[in-house]
C-alpha positions as CSV (number, residue, x, y, z in Angstrom):
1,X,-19.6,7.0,-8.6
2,X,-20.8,4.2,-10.8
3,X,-20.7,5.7,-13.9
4,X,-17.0,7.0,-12.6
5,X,-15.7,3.1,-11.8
6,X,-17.3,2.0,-15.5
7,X,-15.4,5.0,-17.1
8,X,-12.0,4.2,-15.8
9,X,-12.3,0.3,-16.3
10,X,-13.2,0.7,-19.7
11,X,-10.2,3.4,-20.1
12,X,-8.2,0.4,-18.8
13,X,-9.2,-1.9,-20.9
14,X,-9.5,-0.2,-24.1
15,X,-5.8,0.8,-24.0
16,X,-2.4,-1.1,-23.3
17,X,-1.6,-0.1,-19.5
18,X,-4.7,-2.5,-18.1
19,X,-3.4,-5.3,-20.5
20,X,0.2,-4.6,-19.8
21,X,-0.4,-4.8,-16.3
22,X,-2.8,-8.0,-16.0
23,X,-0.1,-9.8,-18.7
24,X,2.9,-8.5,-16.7
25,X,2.1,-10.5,-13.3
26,X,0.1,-13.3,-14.9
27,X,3.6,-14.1,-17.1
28,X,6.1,-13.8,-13.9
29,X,3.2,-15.9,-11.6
30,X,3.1,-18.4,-14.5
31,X,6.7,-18.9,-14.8
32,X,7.0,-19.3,-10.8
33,X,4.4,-21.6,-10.8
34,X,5.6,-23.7,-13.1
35,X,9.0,-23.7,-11.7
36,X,7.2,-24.3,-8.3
37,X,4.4,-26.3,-8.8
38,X,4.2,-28.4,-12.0
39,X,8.0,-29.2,-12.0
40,X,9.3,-28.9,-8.4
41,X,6.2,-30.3,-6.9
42,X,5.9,-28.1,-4.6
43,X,2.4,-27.8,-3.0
44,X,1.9,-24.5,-1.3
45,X,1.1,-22.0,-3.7
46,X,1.7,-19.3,-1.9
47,X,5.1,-20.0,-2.5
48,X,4.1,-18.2,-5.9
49,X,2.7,-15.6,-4.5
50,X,6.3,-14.9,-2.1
51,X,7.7,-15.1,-5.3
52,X,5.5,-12.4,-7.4
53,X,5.1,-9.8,-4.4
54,X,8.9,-8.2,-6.0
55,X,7.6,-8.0,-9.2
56,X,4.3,-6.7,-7.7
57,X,5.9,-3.6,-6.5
58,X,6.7,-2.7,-10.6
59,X,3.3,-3.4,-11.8
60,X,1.5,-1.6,-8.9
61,X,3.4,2.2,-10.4
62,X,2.6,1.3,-14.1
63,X,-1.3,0.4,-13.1
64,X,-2.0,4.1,-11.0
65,X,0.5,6.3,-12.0
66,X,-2.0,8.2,-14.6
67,X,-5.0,7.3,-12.6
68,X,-4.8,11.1,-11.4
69,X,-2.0,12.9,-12.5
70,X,-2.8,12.6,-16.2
71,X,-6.4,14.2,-15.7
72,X,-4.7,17.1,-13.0
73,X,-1.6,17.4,-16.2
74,X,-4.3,17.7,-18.7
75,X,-6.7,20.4,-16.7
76,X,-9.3,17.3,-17.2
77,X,-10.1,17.1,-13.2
78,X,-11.5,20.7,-13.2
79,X,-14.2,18.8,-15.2
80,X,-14.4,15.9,-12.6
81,X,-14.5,18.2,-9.8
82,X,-17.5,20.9,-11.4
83,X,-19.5,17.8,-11.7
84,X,-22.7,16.7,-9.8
85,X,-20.4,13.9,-7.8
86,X,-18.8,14.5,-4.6
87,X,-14.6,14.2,-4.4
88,X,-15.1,11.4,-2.2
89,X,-17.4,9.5,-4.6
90,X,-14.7,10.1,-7.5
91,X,-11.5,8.8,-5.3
92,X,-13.3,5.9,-4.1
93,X,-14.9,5.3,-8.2
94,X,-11.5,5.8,-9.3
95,X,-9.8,3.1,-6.5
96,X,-12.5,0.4,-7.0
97,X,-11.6,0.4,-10.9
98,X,-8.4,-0.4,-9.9
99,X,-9.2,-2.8,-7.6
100,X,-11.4,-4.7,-10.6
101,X,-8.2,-4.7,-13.4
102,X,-6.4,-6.2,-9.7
103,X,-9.4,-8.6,-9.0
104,X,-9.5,-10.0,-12.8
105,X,-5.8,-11.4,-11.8
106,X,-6.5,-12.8,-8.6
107,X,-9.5,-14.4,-10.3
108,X,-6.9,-16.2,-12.7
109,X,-4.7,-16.8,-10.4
110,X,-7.8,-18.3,-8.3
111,X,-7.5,-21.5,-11.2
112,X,-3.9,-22.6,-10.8
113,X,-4.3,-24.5,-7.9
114,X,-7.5,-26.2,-9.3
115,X,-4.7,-27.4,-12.0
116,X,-2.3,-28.4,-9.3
117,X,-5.0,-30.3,-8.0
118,X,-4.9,-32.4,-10.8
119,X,-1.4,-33.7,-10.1
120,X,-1.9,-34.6,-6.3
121,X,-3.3,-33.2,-2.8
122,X,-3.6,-29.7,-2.6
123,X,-4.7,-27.9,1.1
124,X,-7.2,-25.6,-0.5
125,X,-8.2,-23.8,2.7
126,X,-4.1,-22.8,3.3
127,X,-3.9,-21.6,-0.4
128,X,-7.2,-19.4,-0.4
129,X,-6.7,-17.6,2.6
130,X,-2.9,-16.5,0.8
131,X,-4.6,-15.5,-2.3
132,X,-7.0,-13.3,-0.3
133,X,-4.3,-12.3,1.9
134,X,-2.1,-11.1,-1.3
135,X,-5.7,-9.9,-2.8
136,X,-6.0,-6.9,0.4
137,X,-2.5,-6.2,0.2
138,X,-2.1,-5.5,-3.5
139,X,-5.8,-2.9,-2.8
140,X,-3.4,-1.3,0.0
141,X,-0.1,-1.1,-2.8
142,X,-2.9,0.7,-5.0
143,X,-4.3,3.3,-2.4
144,X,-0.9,3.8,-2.1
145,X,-0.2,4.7,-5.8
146,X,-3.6,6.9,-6.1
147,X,-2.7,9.1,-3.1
148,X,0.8,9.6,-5.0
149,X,-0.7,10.2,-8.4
150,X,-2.9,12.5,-6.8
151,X,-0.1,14.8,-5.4
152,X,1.6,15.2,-8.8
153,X,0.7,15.8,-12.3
154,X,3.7,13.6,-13.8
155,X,2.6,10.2,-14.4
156,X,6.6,9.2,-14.3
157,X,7.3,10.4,-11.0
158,X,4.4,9.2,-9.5
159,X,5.5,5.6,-10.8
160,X,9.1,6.0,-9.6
161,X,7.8,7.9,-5.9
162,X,5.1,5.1,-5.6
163,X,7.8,2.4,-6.6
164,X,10.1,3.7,-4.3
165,X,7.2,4.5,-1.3
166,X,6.3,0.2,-1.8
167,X,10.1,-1.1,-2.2
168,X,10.8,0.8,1.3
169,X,7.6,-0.8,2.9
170,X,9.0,-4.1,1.6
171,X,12.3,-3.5,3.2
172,X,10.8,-2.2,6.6
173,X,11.4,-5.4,8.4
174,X,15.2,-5.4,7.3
175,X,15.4,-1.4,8.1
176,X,14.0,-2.1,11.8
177,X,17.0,-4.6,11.9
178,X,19.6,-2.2,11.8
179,X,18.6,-0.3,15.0
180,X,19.0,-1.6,18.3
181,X,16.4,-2.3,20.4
182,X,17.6,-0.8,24.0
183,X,15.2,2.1,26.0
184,X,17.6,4.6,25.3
185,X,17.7,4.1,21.6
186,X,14.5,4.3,21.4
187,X,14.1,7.3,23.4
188,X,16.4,9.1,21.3
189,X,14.5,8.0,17.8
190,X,11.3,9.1,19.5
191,X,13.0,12.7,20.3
192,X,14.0,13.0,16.7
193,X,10.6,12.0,15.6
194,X,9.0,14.6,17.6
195,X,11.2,17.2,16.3
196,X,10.3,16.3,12.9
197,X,6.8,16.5,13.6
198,X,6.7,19.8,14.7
199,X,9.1,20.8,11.6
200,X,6.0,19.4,9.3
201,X,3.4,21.5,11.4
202,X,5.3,24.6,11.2
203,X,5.8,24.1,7.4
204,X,2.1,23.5,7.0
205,X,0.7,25.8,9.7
206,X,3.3,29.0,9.3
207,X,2.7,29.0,12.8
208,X,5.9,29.0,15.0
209,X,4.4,29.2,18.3
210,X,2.2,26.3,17.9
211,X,5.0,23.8,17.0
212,X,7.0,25.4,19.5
213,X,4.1,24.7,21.8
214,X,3.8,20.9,20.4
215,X,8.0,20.0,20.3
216,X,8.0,21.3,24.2
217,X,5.3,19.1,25.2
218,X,6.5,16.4,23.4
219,X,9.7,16.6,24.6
220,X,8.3,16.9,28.6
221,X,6.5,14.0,27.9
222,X,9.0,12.0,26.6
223,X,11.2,12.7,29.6
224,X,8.7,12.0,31.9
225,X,7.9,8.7,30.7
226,X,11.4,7.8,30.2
227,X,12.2,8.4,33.7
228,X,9.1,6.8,35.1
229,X,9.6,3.6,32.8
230,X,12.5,3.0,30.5
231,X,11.8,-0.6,30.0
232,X,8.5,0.7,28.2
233,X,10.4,2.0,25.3
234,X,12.3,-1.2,24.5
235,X,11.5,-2.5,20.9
236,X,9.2,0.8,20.0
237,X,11.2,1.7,17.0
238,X,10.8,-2.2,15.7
239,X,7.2,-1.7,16.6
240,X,6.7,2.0,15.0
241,X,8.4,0.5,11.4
242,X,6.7,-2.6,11.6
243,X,3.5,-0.3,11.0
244,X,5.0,0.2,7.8
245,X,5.7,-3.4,7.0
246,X,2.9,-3.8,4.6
247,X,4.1,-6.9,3.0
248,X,5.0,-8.4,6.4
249,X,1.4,-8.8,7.4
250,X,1.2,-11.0,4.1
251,X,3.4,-13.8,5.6
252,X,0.3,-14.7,8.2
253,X,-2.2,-15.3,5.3
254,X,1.0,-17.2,3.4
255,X,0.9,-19.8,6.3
256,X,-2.3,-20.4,5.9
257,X,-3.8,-18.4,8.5
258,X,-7.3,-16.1,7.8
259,X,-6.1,-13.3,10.4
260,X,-8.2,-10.7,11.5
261,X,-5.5,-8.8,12.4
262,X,-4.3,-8.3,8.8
263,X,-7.3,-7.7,7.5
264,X,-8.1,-4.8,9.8
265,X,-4.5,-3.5,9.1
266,X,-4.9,-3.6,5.1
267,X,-8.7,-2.2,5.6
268,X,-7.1,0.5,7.6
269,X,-4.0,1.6,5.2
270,X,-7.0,1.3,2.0
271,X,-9.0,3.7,4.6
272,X,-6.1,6.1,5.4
273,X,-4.8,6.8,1.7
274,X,-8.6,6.8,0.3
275,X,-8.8,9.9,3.1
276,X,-5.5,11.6,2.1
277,X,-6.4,11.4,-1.5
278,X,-9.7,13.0,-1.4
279,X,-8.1,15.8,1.1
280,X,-4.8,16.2,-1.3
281,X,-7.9,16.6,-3.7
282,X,-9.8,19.0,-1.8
283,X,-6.9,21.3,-0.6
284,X,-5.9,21.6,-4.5
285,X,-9.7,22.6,-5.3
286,X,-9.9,25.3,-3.2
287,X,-5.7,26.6,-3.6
């Protein structure tokens, strides 16, 4: 695994996309912050980092999209996968790199506010707990964009499905918006979901009578509940997209707030796409 995180670092940095990628946020973060900060005053620095998390969503695509699918385009990963490591040991080589070429930012960025400091007050506690805060959520954009660029060998629809897979997480607070909140909405959002679900298993499984077996259940379930308790399902579809607002959990560490919560979430979401990559992996190794 080691000697898998030094190679892709060094691939990194020994060609333009690590460069282009540690240039690309550190010019937009400099131009906010000077706007911000040096000019405007304006003491919170995580206003900076508000202001960077759009642009973040472009740089994430351009940093993973060949992590993967250039090796699987190029029949390199039957190489990786013959070798004496374990597919678990090359995702999770392959993810820290990332996370290094994404830590070498955050380390710069780590220095503004010691330069704001110069010019007044700055509450140091409030601004590190962002930067850590925008630190886990930027690992979670890049497990994102490894699982993706492990499911395809193009590197430019990996960057546009991983762009587009991040830009929808971004919007999931305004997308919950649009539906109402009422039991029976709910209850009719869960119904489609379940049908859905047991579409998926019956494309995977080829297996009629077990989705068949899974939509009735469901369903039964679903009725029974709602008839028991309708006031439970108030608010679930807010609450089953706001699992999906990635960036939302960022606004607790923007306030200045360590929370526990959000770490667990990003740890979780790092944990989840780290599984589904090695198992995209896996299923492709022995197709």
């Amino acid at each position: 695994m080691i000697a898998i995180l030094g190679k892709e670092i060094k691939g990194y940095l020994t060609s333009m996309v690590g460069y282009v990628f540690i240039a690309f946020l550190l010019m937009v973060s400099g131009i906010y912050f000077t706007a911000y900060h040096l000019k405007g005053a304006y003491p919170k620095f995580a206003y900076t980092l508000n202001a960077v998390l759009v642009v973040f969503l472009i740089a994430v695509p351009i940093l993973t999209m060949r992590i993967l699918a250039e090796e699987r385009k190029q029949k390199t990963d039957q190489l990786l996968l013959t070798a004496p490591v374990s597919v678990t040991e090359i995702v999770v080589g392959k993810y820290l790199a990332l996370a290094c070429i994404f830590l070498i930012v955050v380390l710069v960025l780590a220095l503004y506010p010691l330069i704001l400091s110069q010019f007044g007050s700055i509450p140091y506690g409030e601004t590190y707990a962002a930067l850590f805060g925008f630190w886990l959520m930027g690992c979670s954009f890049l497990a994102i964009g490894l699982y993706i660029s492990s499911i395809t060998e193009s590197q430019v629809i990996a960057a546009v499905l991983t762009f587009l897979a991040l830009f929808v997480c971004y919007l999931m607070e305004g997308i919950a918006g649009f539906f109402p909140e009422t039991s029976s909405a709910s209850f009719l959002f869960l119904a489609v979901l379940v049908a859905v679900l047991s579409f998926l298993i019956q494309y995977w499984t080829k297996n009629k009578a077990i989705s068949g077996i899974f939509l009735i259940a469901c369903e039964a379930v679903l009725i029974v509940l709602y008839m028991v308790n309708a006031t439970a399902f108030e608010g679930v579809i807010q609450d089953i997209f706001g699992v999906f607002d990635i960036s939302g959990h960022f606004s607790e560490f923007a306030s200045g707030i360590f929370d526990v919560t959000g770490v667990v979430y990003y740890l979780s979401i790092i944990g989840v796409f780290l599984f589904l990559t090695v198992e995209s992996i896996q299923k492709r190794r022995w197709s």
